[in-house]
Wavefront OBJ file of the C-alpha trace (Angstrom):
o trace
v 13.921 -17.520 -18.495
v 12.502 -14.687 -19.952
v 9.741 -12.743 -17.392
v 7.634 -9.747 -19.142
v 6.213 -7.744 -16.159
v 2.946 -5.888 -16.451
v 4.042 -2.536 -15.604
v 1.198 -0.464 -15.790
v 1.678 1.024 -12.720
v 5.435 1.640 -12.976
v 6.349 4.807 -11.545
v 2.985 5.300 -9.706
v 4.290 5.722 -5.999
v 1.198 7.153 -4.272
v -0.400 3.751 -5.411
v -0.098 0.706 -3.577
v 0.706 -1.148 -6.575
v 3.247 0.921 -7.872
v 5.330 0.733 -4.740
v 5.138 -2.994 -4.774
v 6.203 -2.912 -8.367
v 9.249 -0.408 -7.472
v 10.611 -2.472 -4.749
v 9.662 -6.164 -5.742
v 11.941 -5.103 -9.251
v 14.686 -3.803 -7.284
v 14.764 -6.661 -5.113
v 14.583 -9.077 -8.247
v 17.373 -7.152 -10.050
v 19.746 -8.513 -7.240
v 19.172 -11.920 -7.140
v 20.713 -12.177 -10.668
v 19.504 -15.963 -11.418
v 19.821 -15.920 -15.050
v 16.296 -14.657 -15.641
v 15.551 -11.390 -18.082
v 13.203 -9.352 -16.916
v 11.100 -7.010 -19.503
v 8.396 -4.440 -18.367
v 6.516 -4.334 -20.403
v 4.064 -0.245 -20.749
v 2.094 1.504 -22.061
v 3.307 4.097 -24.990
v 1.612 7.013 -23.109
v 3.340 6.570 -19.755
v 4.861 8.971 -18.281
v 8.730 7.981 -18.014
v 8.985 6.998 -14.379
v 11.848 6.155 -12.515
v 15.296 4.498 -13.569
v 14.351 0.546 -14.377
v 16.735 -1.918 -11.978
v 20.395 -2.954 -13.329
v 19.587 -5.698 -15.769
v 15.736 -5.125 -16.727
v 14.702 -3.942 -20.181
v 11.706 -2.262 -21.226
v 9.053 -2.225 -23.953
v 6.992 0.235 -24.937
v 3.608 -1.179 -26.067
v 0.967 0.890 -28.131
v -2.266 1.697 -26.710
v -4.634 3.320 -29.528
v -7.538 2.776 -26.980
v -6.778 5.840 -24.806
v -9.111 8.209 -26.179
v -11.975 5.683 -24.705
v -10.782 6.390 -21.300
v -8.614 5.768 -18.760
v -10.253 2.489 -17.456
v -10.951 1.425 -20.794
v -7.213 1.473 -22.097
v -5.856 -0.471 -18.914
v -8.160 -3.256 -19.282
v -7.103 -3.440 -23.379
v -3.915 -2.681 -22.247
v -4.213 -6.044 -19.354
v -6.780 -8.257 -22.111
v -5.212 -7.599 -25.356
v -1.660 -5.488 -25.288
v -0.188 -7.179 -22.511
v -1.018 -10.751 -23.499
v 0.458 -10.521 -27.366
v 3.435 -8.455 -26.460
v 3.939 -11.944 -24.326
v 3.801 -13.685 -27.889
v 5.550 -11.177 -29.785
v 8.822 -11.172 -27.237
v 8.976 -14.524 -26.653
v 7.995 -14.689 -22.956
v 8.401 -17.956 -21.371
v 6.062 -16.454 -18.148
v 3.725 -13.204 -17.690
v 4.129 -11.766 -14.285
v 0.831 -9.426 -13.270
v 1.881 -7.594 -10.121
v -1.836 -6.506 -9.189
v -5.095 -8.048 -9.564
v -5.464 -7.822 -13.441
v -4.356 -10.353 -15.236
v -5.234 -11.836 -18.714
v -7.872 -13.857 -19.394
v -5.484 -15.715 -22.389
v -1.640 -15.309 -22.586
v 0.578 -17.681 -24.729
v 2.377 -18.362 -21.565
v 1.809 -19.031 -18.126
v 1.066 -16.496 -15.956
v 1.955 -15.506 -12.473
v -0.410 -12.973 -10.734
v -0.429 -10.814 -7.716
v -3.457 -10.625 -5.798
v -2.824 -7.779 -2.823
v -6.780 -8.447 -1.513
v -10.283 -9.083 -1.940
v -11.032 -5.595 -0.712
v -13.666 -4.652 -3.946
v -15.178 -8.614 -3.791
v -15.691 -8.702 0.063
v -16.470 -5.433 1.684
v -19.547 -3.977 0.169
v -19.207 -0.290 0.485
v -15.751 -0.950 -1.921
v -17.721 -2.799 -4.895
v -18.532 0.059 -6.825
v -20.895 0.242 -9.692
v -21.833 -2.125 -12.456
v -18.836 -1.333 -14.219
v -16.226 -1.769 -11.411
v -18.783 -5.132 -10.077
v -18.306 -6.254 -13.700
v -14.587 -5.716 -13.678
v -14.168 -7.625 -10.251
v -15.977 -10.684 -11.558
v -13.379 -10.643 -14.746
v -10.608 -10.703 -13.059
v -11.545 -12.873 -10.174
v -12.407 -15.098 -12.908
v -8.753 -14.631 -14.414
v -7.021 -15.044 -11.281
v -8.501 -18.860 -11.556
v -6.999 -19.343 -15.017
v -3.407 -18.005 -13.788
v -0.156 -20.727 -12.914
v -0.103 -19.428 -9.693
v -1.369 -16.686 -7.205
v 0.813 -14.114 -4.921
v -0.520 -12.314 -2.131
v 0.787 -10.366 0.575
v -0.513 -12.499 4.151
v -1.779 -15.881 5.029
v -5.227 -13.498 5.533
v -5.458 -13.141 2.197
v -4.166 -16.270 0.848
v -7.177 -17.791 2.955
v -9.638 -14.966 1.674
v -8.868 -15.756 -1.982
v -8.753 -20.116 -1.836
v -11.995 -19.712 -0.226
v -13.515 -16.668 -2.617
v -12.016 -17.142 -5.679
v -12.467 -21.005 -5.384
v -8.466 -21.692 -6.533
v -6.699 -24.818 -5.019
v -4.480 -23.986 -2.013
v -1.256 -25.734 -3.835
v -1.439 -22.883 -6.679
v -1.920 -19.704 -4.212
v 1.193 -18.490 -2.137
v 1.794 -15.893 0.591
v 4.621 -13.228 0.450
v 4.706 -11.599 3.182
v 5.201 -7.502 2.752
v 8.388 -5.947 4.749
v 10.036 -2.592 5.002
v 13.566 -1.160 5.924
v 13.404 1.887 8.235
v 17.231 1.543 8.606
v 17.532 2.637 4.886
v 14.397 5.069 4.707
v 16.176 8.898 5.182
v 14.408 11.892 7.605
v 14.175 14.881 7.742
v 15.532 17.098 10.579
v 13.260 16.181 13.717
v 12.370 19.438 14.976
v 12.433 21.217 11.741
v 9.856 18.988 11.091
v 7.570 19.529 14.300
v 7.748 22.778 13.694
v 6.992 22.854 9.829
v 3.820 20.544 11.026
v 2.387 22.549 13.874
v 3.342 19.122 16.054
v 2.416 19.346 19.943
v 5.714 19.748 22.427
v 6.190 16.108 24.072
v 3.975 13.018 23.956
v 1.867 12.440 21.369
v 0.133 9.170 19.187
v 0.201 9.191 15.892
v -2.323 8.127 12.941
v -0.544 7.875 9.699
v -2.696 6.561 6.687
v -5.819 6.723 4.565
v -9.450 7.883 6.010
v -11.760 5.171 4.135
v -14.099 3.448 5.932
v -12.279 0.398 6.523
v -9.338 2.586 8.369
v -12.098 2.944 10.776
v -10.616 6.623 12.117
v -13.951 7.471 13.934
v -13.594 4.202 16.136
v -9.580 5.778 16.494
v -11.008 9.098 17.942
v -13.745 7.791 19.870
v -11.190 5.247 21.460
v -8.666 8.634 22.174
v -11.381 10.331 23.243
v -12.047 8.065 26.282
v -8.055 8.042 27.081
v -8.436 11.555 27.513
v -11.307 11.562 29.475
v -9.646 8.540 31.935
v -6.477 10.315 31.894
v -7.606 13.888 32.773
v -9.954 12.683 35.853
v -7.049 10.685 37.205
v -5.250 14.393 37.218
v -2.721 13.197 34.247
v -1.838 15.315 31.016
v -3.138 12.890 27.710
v -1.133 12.735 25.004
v -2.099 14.553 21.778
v -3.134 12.838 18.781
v -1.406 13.581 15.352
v -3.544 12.350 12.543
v -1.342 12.259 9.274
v -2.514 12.006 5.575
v -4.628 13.689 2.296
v -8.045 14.530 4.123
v -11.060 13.455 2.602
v -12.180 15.846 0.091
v -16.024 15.158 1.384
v -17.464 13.745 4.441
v -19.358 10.460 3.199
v -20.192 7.416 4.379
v -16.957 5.956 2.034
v -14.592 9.040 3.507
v -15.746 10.266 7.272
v -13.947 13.076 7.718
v -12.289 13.059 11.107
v -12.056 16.787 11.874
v -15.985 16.562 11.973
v -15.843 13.395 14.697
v -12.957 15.234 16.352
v -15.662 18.294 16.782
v -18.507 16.366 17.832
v -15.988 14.418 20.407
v -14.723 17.907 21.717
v -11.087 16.811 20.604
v -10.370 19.677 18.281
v -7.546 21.570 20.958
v -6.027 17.855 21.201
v -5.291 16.960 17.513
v -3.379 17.651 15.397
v -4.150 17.267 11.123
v -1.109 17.304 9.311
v -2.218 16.233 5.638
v -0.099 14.672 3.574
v 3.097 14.021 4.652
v 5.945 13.239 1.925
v 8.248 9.917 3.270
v 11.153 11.838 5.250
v 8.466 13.439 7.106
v 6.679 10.018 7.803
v 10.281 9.130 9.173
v 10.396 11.875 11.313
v 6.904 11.667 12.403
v 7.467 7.909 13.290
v 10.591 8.254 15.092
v 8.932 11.158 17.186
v 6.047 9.739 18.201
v 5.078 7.486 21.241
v 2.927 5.333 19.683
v 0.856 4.585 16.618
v -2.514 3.800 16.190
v -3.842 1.618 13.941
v -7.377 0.227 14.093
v -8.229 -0.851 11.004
v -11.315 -3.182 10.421
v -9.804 -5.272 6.949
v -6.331 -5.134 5.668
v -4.992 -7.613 2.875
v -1.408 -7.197 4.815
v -1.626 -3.750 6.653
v 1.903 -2.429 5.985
v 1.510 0.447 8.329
v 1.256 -1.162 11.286
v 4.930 -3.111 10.063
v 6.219 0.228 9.337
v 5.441 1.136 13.131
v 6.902 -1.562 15.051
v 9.489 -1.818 12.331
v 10.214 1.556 13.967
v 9.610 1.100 17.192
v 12.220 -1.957 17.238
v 14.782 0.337 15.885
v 14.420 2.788 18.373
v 14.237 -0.417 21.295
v 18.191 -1.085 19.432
v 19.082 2.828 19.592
v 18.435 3.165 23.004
v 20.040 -0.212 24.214
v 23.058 0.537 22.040
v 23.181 4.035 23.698
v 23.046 2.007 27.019
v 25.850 -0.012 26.416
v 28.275 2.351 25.026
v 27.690 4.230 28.329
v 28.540 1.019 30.424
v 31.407 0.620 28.670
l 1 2 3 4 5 6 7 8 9 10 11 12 13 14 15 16 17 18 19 20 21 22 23 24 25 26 27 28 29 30 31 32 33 34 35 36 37 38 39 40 41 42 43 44 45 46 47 48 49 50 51 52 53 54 55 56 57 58 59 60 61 62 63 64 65 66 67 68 69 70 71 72 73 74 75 76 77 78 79 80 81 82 83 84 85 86 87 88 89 90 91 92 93 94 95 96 97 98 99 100 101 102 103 104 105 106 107 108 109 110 111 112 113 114 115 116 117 118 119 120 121 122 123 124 125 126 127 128 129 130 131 132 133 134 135 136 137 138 139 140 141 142 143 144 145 146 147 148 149 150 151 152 153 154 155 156 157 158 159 160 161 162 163 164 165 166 167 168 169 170 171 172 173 174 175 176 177 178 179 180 181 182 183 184 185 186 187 188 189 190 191 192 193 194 195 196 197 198 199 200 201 202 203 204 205 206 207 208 209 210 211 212 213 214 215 216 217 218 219 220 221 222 223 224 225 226 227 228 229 230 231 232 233 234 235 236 237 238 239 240 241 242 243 244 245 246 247 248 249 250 251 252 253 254 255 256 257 258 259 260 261 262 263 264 265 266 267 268 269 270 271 272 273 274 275 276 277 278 279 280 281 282 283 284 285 286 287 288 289 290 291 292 293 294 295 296 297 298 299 300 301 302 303 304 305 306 307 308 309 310 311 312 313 314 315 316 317 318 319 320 321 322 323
């Protein structure tokens, strides 16, 4: 069977979508079944990483890029994608994000992460970005069959997008931490201005949904419990890109850590690159993670992903000292 991939967001690893992409075509390289697997982008992209053992590649042309960014990806989903699915034969059109076409000479498989920019207002954008929601909600209908990430979402989208249970199926996320390399763990601490000891740790993105001022204010009354019953708090590390302006979309959480009289307790790291996020991880006590809608929530895997390892570390260091 021959499976042209939509890989617009092919070598795009600070986006959600291109780290599904990455790992979903690794882990599809390796079940060698017989299937060929093209991905099929843009002329313009940049060249990315090495494609999986097996998988071939075309480069489609895009003329439409001098309209705009947003403009060539939905030609590039509505008209590109769809005929290069003629053109090479494709017996199905895999869309690993929420963009599929609204016609394809084959059937098409899509990948629908969330309802995030149908269901949470503050997310809906504009006309433009309302308009493009209702197209591809409308799309996802017309597809063979839906992915998405958690039985959350799976329910979100039968009962939003109005598409018969039988064609929508949930794929759970998952993570390796065993095969994920850090950095040095002190080398780190120090390179991050990291507190000595204890500490909790924040890792991940400061919309509104992440719901970081609820974080602090919760911290903020640990401290306060824990100081008056004559006990040292841990400190908070809060990793990730800062918002670039406090708004209602992006609170910025040195602000609420000033009103909450926090500042001498945190710690703001910005981004942190992935061996860091190891380090950082395998350092910390515990992990925080309060966030008010996730299609899957990945962090919060990541952590107790994690914190299990560590559980097998230490009970691995307690049996080679019985023995």
């Amino acid at each position: 069977m021959r499976i042209l991939v939509n890989g617009w967001f092919w070598g795009q690893a600070t986006t959600g979508s291109g780290q599904y992409l990455a790992a979903l075509a690794e882990h599809l390289a390796r079940l060698d079944r017989g299937h060929e697997f093209i991905l099929a982008r843009p002329d313009f992209a940049a060249e990315g990483p090495p494609l999986p053992e097996g998988w071939g590649e075309a480069r489609l042309g895009a003329p439409v890029r001098r309209l705009g960014e947003n403009f060539a990806k939905l030609w590039f989903e509505q008209v590109t994608f769809p005929r290069a699915c003629g053109r090479l034969g494709a017996d199905v059109a895999f869309v690993p994000y929420w963009g599929s076409p609204w016609r394809a000479p084959c059937p098409v498989v899509v990948t629908v992460h969330d309802l995030i920019p149908l269901l949470l207002p503050l997310y809906r954008g504009g006309p433009l970005q309302r308009g493009y929601t209702a197209l591809v909600g409308r799309t996802a209908r017309r597809a063979a069959a839906v992915l998405t990430d958690s039985e959350a979402s799976r329910g979100d989208i039968i009962r939003n997008l109005r598409i018969h249970a039988d064609r929508v199926h949930a794929i759970s996320l998952a993570c390796a931490p065993e095969t994920w390399a850090g950095e040095d763990e002190a080398a780190v601490r120090a390179r991050l201005g990291l507190p000595g000891g204890m500490f909790l740790l924040y890792l991940g993105g400061f919309d509104v949904r992440k719901n970081v001022p609820r974080t602090l204010e919760a911290y903020a009354q640990l401290v306060r419990r824990m100081t008056a019953e004559g006990r040292e708090p841990p400190f908070l590390v809060i990793a990730g890109g800062l918002p670039t302006a406090d708004t209602p979309f992006t609170p910025d959480p040195r602000r609420v850590a000033r009103e909450l009289g926090l500042t001498e307790r945190i710690v703001f790291t910005g981004r942190v690159d992935e061996a860091e996020k190891v380090a950082l991880h395998r350092m910390a006590t515990a992990a925080l993670f309060l966030s008010e809608y996730e299609g899957f929530g990945l962090p919060a895997l990541e952590a107790m992903a994690f914190a299990a390892q560590r559980a097998d570390e230490h009970s691995q260091k307690q049996s080679d000292g019985d023995a």
